[in-house]
KETOR-876344 format. One line per field, with one value per residue (C-alpha): residue number from 1; residue in three letters; x, y, z. Coordinates in steps of 0.05 Angstrom, whole numbers. Layout:
% KETOR-876344
k <- c(NUM, ...)
r <- c(ala, ...)
px <- c(X, ...)
py <- c(Y, ...)
pz <- c(Z, ...)
//
This chain:
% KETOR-876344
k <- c(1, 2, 3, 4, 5, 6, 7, 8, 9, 10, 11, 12, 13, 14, 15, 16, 17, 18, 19, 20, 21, 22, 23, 24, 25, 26, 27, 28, 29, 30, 31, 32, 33, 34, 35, 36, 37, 38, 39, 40, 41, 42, 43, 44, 45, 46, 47, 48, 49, 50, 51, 52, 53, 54, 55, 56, 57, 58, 59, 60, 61, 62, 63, 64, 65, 66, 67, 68, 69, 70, 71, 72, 73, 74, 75, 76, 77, 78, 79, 80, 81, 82, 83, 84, 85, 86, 87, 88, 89, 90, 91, 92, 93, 94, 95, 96, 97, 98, 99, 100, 101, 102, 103, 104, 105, 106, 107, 108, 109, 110, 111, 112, 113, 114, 115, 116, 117, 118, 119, 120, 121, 122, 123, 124, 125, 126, 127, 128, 129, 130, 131, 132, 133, 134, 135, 136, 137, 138, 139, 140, 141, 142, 143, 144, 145, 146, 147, 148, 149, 150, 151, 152, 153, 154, 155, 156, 157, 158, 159, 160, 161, 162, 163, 164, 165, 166, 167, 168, 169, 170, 171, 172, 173, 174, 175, 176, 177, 178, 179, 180, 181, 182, 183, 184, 185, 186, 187, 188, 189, 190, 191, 192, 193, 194, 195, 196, 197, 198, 199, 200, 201, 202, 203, 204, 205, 206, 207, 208, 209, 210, 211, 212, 213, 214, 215, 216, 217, 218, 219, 220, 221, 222, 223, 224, 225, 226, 227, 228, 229, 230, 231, 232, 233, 234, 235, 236, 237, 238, 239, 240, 241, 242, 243, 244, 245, 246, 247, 248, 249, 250, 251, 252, 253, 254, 255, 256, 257, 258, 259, 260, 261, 262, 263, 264, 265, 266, 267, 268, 269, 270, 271, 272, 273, 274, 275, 276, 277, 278, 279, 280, 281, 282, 283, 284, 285, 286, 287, 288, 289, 290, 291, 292, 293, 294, 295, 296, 297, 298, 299, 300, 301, 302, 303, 304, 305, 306, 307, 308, 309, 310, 311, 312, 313, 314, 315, 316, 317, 318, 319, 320, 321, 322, 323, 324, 325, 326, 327, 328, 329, 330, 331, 332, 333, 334, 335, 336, 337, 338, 339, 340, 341, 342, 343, 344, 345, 346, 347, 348, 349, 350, 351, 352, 353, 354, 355, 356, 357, 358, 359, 360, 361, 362, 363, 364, 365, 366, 367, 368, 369, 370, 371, 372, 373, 374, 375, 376, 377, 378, 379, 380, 381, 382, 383, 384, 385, 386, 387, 388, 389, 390, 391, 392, 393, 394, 395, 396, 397, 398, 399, 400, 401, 402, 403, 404, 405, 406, 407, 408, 409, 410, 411, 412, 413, 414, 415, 416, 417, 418, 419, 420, 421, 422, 423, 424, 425, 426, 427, 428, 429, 430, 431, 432, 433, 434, 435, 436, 437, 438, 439, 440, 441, 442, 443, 444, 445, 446, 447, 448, 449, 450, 451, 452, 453, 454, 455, 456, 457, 458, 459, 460, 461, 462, 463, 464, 465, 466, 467, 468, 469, 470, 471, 472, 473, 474, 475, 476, 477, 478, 479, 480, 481, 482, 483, 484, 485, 486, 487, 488, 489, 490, 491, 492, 493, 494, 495, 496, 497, 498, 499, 500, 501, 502, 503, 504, 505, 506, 507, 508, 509, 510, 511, 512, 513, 514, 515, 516, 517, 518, 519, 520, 521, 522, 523, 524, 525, 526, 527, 528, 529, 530, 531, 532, 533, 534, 535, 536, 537, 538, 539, 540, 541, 542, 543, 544, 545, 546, 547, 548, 549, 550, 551, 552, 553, 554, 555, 556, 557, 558, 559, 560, 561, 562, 563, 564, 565, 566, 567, 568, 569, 570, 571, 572, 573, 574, 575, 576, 577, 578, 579, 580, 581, 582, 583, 584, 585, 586, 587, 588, 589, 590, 591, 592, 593, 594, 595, 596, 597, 598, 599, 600, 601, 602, 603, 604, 605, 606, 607, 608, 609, 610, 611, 612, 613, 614, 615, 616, 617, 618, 619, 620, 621, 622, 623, 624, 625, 626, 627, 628)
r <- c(unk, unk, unk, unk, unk, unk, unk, unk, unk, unk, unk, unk, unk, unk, unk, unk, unk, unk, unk, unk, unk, unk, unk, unk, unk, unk, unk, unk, unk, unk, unk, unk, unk, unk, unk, unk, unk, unk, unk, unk, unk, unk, unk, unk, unk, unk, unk, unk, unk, unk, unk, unk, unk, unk, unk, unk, unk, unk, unk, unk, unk, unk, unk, unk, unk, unk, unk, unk, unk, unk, unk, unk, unk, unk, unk, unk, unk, unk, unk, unk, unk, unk, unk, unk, unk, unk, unk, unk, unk, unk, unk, unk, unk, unk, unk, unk, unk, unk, unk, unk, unk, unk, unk, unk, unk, unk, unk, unk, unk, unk, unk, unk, unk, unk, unk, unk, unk, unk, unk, unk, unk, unk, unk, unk, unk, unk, unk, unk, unk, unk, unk, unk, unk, unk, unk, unk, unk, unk, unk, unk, unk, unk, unk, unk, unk, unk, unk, unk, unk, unk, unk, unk, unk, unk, unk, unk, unk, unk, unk, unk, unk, unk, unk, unk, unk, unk, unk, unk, unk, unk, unk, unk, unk, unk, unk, unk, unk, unk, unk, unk, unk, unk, unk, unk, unk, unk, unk, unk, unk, unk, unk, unk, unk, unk, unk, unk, unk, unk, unk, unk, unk, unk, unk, unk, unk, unk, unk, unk, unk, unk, unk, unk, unk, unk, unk, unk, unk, unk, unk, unk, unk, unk, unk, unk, unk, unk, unk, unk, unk, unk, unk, unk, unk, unk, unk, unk, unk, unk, unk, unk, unk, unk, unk, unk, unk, unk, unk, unk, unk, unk, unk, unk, unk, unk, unk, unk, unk, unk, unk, unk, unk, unk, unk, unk, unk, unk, unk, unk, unk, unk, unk, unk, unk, unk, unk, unk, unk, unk, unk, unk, unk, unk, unk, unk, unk, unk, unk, unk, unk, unk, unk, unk, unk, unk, unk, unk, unk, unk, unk, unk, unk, unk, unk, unk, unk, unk, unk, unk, unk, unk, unk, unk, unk, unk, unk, unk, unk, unk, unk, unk, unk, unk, unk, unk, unk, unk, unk, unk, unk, unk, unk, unk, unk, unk, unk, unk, unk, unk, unk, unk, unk, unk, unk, unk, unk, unk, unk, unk, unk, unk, unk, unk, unk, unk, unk, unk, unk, unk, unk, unk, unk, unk, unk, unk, unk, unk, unk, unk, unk, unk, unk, unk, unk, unk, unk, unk, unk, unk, unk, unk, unk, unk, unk, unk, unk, unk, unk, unk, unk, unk, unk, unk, unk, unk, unk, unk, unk, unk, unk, unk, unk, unk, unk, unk, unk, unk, unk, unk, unk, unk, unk, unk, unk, unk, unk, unk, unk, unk, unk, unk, unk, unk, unk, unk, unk, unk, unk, unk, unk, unk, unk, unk, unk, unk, unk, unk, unk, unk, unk, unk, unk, unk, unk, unk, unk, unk, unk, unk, unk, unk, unk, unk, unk, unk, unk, unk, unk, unk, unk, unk, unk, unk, unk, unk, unk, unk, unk, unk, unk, unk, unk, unk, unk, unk, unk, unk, unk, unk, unk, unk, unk, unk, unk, unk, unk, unk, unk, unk, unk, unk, unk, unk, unk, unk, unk, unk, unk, unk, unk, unk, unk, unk, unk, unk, unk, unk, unk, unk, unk, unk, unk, unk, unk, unk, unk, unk, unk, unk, unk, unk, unk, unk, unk, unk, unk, unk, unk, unk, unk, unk, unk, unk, unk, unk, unk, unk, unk, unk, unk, unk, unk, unk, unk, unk, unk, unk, unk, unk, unk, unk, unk, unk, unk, unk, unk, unk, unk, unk, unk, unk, unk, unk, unk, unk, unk, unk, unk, unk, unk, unk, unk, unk, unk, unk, unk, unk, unk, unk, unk, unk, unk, unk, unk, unk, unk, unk, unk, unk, unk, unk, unk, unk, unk, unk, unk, unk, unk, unk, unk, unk, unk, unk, unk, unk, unk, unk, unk, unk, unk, unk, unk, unk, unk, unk, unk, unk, unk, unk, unk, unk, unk, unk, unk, unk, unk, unk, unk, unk)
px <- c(0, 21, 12, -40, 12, 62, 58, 98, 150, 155, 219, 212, 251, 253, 236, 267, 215, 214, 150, 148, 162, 133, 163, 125, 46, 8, -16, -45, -96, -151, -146, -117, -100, -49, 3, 32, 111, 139, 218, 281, 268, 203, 167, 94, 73, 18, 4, -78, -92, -165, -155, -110, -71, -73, -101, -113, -156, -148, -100, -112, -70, -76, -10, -9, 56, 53, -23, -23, -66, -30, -66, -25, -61, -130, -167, -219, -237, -276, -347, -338, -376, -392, -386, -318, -300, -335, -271, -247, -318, -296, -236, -245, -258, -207, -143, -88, -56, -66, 4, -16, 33, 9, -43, -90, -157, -126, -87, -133, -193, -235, -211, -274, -317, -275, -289, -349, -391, -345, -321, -253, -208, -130, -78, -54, 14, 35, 80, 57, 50, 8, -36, -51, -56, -97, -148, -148, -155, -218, -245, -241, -284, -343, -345, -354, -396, -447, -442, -471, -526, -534, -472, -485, -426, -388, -387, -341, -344, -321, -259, -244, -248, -206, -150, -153, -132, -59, 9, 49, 116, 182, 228, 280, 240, 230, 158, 131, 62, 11, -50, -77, -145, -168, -151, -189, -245, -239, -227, -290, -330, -309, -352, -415, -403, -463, -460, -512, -521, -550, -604, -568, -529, -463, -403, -371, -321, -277, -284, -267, -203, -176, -192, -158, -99, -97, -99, -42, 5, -16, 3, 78, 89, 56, 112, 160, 133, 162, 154, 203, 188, 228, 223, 184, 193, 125, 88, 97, 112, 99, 132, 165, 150, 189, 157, 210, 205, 254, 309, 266, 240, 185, 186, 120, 132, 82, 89, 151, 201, 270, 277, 293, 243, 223, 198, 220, 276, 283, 260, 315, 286, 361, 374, 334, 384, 349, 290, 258, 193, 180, 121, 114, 78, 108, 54, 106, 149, 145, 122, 165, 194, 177, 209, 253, 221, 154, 160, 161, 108, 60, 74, 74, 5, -25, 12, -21, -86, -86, -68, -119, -168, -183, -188, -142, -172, -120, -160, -119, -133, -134, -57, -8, 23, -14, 42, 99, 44, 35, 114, 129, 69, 88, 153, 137, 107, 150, 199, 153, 120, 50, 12, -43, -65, -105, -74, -122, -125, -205, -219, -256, -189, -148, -117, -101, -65, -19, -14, 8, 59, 87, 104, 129, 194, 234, 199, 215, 287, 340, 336, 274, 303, 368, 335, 294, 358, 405, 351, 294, 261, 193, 173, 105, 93, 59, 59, 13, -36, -98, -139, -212, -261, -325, -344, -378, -311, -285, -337, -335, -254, -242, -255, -199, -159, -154, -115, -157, -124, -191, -207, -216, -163, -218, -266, -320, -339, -317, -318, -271, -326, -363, -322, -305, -381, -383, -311, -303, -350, -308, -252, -203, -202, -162, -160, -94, -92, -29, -46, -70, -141, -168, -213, -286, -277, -289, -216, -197, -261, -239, -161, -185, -235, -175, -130, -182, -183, -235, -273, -281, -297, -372, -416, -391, -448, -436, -481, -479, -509, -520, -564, -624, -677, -741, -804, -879, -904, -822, -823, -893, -871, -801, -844, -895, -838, -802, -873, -871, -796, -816, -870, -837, -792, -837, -866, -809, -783, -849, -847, -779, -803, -851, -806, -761, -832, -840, -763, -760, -836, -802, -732, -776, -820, -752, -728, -782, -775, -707, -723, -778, -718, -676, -726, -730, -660, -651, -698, -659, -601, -651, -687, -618, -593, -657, -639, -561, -589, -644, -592, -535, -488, -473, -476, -468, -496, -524, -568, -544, -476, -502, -538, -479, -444, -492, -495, -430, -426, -479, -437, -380, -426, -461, -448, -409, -458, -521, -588, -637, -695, -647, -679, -631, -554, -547, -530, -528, -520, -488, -433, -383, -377, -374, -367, -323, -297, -250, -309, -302, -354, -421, -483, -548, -591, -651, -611, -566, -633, -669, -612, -605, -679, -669, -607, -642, -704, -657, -629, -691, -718, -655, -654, -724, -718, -657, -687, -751, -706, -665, -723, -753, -693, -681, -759, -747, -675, -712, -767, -727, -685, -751, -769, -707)
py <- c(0, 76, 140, 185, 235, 186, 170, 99, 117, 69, 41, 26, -27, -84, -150, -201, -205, -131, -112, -48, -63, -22, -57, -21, -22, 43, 90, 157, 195, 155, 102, 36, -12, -71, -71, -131, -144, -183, -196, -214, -292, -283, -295, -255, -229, -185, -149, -126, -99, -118, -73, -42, 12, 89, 76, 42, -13, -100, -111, -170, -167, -215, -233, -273, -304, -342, -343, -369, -339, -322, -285, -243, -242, -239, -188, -155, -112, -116, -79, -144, -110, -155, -105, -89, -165, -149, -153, -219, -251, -242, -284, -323, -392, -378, -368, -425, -403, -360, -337, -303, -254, -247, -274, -220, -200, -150, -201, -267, -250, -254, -336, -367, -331, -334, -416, -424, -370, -347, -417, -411, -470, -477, -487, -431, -422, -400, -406, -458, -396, -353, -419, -427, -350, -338, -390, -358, -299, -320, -367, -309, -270, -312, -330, -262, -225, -299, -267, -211, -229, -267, -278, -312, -290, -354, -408, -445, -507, -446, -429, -501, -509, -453, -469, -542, -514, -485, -507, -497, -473, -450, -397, -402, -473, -478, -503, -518, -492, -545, -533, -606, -585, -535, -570, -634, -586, -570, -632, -661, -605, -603, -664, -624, -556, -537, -497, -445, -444, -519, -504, -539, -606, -629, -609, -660, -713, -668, -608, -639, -680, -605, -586, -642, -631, -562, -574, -619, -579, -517, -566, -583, -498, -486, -534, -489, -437, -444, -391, -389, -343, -311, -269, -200, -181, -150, -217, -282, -328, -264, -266, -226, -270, -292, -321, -362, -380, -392, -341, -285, -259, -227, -197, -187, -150, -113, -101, -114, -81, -71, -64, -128, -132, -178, -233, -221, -209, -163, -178, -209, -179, -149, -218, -217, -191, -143, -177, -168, -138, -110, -107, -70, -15, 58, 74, 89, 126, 185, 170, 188, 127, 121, 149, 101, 125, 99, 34, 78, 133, 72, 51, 111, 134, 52, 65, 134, 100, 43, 76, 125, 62, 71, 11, 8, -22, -41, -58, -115, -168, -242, -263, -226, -157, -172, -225, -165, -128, -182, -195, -120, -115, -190, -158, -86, -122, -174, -122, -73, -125, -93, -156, -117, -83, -144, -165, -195, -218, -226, -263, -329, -358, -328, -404, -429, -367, -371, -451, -433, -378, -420, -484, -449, -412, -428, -387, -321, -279, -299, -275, -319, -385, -365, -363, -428, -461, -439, -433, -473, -403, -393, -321, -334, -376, -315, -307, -238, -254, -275, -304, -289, -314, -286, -217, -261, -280, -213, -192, -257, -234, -195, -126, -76, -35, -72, -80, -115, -118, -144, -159, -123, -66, -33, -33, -53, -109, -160, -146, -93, -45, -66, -47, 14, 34, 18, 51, 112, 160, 155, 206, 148, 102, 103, 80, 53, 49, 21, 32, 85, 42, 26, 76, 93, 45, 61, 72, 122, 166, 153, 170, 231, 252, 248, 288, 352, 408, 380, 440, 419, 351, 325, 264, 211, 162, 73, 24, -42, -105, -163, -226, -215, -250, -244, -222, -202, -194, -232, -292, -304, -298, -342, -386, -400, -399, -453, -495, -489, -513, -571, -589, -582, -625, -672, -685, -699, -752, -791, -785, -807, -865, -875, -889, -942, -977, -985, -1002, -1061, -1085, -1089, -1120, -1171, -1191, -1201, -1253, -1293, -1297, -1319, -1377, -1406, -1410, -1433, -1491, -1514, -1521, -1565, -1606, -1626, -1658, -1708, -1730, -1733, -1776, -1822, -1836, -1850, -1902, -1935, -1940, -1963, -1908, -1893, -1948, -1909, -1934, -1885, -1832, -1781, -1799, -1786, -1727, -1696, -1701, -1679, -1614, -1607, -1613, -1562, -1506, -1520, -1498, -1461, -1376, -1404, -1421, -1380, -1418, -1432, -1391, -1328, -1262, -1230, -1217, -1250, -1207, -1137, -1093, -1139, -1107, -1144, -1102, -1155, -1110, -1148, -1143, -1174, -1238, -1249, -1226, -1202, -1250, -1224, -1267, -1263, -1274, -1335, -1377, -1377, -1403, -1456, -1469, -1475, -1521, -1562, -1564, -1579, -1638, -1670, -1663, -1701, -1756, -1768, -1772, -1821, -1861, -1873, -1887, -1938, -1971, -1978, -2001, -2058, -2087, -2094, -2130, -2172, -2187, -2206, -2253, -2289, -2293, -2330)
pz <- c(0, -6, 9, -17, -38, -67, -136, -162, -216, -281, -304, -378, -419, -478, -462, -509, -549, -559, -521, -479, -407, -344, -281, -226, -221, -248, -188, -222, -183, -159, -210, -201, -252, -255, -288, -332, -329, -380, -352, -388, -373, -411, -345, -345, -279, -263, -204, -181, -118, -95, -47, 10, -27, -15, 46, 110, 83, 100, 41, -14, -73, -136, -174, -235, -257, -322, -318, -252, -195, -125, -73, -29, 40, 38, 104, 124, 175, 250, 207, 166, 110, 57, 5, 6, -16, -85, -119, -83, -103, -181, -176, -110, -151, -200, -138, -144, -85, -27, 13, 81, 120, 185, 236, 240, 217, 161, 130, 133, 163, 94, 84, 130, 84, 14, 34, 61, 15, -47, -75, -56, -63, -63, -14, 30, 48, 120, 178, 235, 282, 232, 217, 298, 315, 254, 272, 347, 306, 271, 324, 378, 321, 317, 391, 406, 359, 368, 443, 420, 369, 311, 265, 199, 150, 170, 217, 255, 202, 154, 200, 200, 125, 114, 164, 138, 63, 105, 89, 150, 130, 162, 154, 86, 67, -13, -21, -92, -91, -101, -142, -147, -100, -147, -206, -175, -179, -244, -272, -237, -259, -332, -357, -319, -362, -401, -466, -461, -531, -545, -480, -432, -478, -440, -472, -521, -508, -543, -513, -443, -473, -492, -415, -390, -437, -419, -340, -348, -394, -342, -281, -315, -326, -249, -221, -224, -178, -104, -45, 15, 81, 117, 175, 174, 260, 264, 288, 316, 257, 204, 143, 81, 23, -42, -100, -156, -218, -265, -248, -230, -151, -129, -64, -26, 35, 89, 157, 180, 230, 235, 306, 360, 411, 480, 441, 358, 323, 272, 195, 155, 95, 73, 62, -5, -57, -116, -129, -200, -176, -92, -75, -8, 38, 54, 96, 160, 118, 135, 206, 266, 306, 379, 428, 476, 532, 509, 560, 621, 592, 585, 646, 682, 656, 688, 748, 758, 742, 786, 838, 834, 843, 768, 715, 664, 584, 530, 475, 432, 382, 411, 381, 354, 381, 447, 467, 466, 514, 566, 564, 579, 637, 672, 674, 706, 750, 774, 781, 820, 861, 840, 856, 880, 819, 778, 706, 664, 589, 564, 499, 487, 469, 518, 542, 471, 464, 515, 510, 442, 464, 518, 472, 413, 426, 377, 334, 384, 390, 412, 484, 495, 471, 508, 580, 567, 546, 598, 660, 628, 643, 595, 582, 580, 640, 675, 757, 756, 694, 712, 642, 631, 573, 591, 628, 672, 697, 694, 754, 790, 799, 865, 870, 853, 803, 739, 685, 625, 559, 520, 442, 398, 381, 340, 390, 334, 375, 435, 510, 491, 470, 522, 578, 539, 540, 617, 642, 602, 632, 699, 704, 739, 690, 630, 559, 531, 448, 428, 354, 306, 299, 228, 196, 211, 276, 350, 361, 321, 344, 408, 385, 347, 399, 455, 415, 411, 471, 531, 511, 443, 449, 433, 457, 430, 406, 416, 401, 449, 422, 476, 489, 534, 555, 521, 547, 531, 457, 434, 482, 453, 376, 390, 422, 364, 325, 358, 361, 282, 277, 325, 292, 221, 256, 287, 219, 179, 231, 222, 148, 146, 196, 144, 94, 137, 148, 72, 65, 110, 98, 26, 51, 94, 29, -4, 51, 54, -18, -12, 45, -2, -55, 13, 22, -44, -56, 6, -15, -75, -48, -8, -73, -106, -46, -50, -131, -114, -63, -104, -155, -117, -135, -72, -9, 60, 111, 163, 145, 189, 149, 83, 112, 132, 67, 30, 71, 70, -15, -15, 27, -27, -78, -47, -76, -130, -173, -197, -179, -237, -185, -179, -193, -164, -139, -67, -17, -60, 0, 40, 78, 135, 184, 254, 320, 362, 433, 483, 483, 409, 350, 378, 340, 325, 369, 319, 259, 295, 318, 242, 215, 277, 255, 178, 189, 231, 186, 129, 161, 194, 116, 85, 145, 134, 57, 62, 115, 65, 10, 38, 72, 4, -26, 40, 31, -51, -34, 14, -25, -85, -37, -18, -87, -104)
//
């Protein structure tokens, strides 16, 4: 992003194939356009912002190398107004990768809703601590604005989605950017596409052969993309990235810092030698640096609070910069011994954030991972802060001067603007904004407000949203309206009842079927076994003998061989699935005493049949014996 004032200069040369060359993207006025870069390796990039330039917006920036789509962080703001993703809608389906800097809301927070409502899906590339921060990030969101009414722009199946698409990466790793998910997608879709012009006909055979051909010649020139990250010092785990391919670099850098602090070093962004495009933000440029007493001034203006018997709000975002807070008051007050005065940190993630922090310092500076190794000493296992999710734990604490450092920074929602609303008309407490606050939010009113004369300074106007209970002329209306949904309900669990009726009426039909076909098949081997006997094929005495092995012939067979009565596959939906525990396989009771009765019919039917036949065949031998 820039300036307003500034204005991008052009370098112009001849690429190889002698087309005219601008290397920087076109800034003129208001206008915005991208800019295509054709480089002397004949690689074709193209840089869009979608927005986040000349200005303090969420940034998301779109850049095309060799046809292929790379988003470059992809945020939105605490309003979380739909209409400024209007230009991420357009190309959300069409992204082949998304490469995210940091772990707040203005560089991911638009990805629950790019998946779960724009089509989006691709891999996204990340460090581990910007993949668990983030989703703290965006869990911590939806947690607390459902706290306060009803929240349907994304869910937390949509957070889960999203996070699930990330590619945890570490600093100076070459990763190949994989595109197989989205062209999965396409390739499953392509058979589906419908030509509008032959009123909905599938496109031909043809037609998809090209796609596929296409899709794989576009998957050999995509392989050759990688990104590495390296370190940008702003966040925990945020990063300057570097896009490759071939011999060209582009740079894509935002947000970082030069400076070593408690818990970060500095970026290592000097590392990247002359890059063939940058792609970066001046909007500190011209900014003045803080001041090195700015430590004690901050704690100087608590301590005068506290002790006052005034509270003390630091609105923050859930991860992130709020971990170089906590690590500079846990150390003021260890070294003050102001146990007296309360520390507290309230968002609904407040433990994973910490539990994250605590096992996840190799990641920090050097000073950090020098004290746990030497004195197995963790920076973030905290003696004075006291962790809250709820403002229902905030007021069950003991009473006291407090010092809450609450979600959100922009005070656009969370129990941040809530205690805001209920502390600041009371001359003792104080309001602590450790950034300049995005535009149009709470903050910055409250940051421009604070910087007029007291005389000059107006009402200033906040609207609280909470859950109450409902009474009168509402509790009637939900009421009726949950009687509807139970009864909707109610009747759609007895027509689908309905249905499992008909189903196994149907399935029992079928089995009796198949016993009568049962029965008549083990009737044959007895009248088979009465011919072999009358015949003299076979001389066994003992019918349960001959019983037996004629059962057992007809198991061999048995599923081999189609029977001539067969309408129908055996077993179509038949599926093995035994549940078996530390006794062996459980047996359907029902199931295990018809067969006991079949088999037993079955063989009281075959002994009876042999028995006859040999009888008859005895008495004929006997009689032809007296004869003789």
């Amino acid at each position: 992003s820039t300036l307003p004032q500034c204005e991008v200069a052009r370098e112009r040369r001849m690429a190889p194939d002698s087309t005219d060359v601008a290397v920087a993207m076109d800034v003129e006025g208001d206008a915005l356009a991208p800019k295509r870069v054709v480089l002397d390796s004949g690689t074709s990039i193209s840089v869009e912002p979608l927005y986040g330039v000349k200005g303090e917006d969420p940034l998301c920036y779109l850049l095309e190398m060799d046809g292929r789509k790379i988003l470059l962080d992809c945020g939105w703001d605490d309003r979380m107004d739909v209409q400024a993703l209007e230009p991420l809608r357009q190309i959300a389906p069409h992204v082949d990768a998304v490469l995210i800097s940091h772990p707040d809301t203005a560089h991911l927070g638009a990805l629950p809703y790019a998946f779960g409502t724009l089509g989006m899906a691709c891999k996204v590339y990340a460090t581990l601590p910007v993949h668990k921060m983030g989703m703290m990030f965006m869990y911590d969101q939806f947690l607390a604005r459902s706290a306060e009414g009803d929240f349907d722009l994304f869910s937390l199946d949509d957070v889960d989605r999203a996070f699930g698409a990330f590619v945890p990466v570490r600093y100076a790793q070459h990763s190949a950017l994989d595109l197989r998910s989205r062209e999965n997608k396409t390739e499953e879709t392509a058979g589906k596409t419908e030509d509008p012009q032959s009123g909905g006909s599938e496109v031909s055979e043809d037609d998809v052969a090209v796609a596929k051909k296409t899709s794989n010649d576009s998957r050999r020139r995509f392989s050759g993309i990688t990104v590495t990250a390296y370190a940008a010092g702003h966040t925990l785990g945020g990063a300057v990235w570097k896009v490759h391919k071939d011999a060209e670099d582009v740079v894509y850098a935002v947000d970082y810092n030069h400076r070593r602090e408690k818990h970060l070093n500095g970026t290592t962004l000097d590392s990247i030698n002359r890059p063939s495009l940058l792609i970066t933000d001046a909007f500190n440029a011209r900014g003045e640096p803080p001041p090195k007493t700015r430590d004690d001034d901050l704690m100087k203006a608590v301590l005068r609070a506290v002790r006052a018997d005034g509270n003390v709000l630091v609105p923050v975002d859930p991860a992130g910069r709020v971990l170089e807070l906590l690590l500079l008051l846990e150390e003021r007050w260890a070294k003050q011994q102001l146990g007296a005065y309360q520390l507290v940190l309230l968002t609904t993630v407040a433990y994973n954030t910490m539990e994250f922090a605590r096992s996840h310092l190799e990641w920090m500076g050097e000073n950090v991972g020098r004290n746990f190794d030497r004195d197995r000493l963790n920076a973030f296992n905290t003696r004075y802060l006291t962790l809250c999710h709820s403002l229902d734990e905030l007021k069950n604490l003991r009473p006291g001067p407090k010092v809450v450092l609450a979600s959100f920074g922009s005070l656009d929602a969370g129990p941040a603007r809530a205690l805001f609303t209920e502390w600041a008309e009371d001359p003792k407490n104080l309001i602590v904004l450790t950034n300049r606050g995005a535009p149009e939010s709470l903050s910055r009113d409250v940051r421009v407000l604070a910087e007029q004369p007291p005389g000059a300074r107006k009402p200033l106007e906040v609207e609280i949203s909470r859950r109450v209970l409902l009474d009168g002329a509402e509790l009637e209306a939900w009421r009726l309206k949950r009687k509807d949904e139970r009864l909707s309900k109610q009747a759609r669990l007895e027509a689908e009842k309905e249905k499992e009726r008909l189903e196994a009426e149907e399935k029992e039909k079928e089995e009796k079927a198949m016993d009568v076909d049962e029965t008549a098949r083990a009737e044959e081997p007895a009248a088979a076994a009465a011919a072999e006997s009358l015949l003299g094929v076979a001389q066994i005495s003992g019918a349960g003998t001959r019983a037996a092995e004629l059962r057992r012939r007809r198991c061999l067979i048995d599923g081999f061989e189609v029977p001539a009565s067969a309408a129908a596959p055996m077993f179509p939906d038949e599926v093995w699935d035994p549940q078996v525990d530390d006794f062996g396989e459980a047996v359907d009771a029902e199931v295990f005493a018809r067969a006991v009765s079949m088999s037993q019919n079955a063989a009281g039917a075959s002994d009876a049949a042999i028995a006859q036949a040999e009888g008859a065949a005895k008495a004929a031998a006997d009689a032809a014996g007296g004869g003789g």
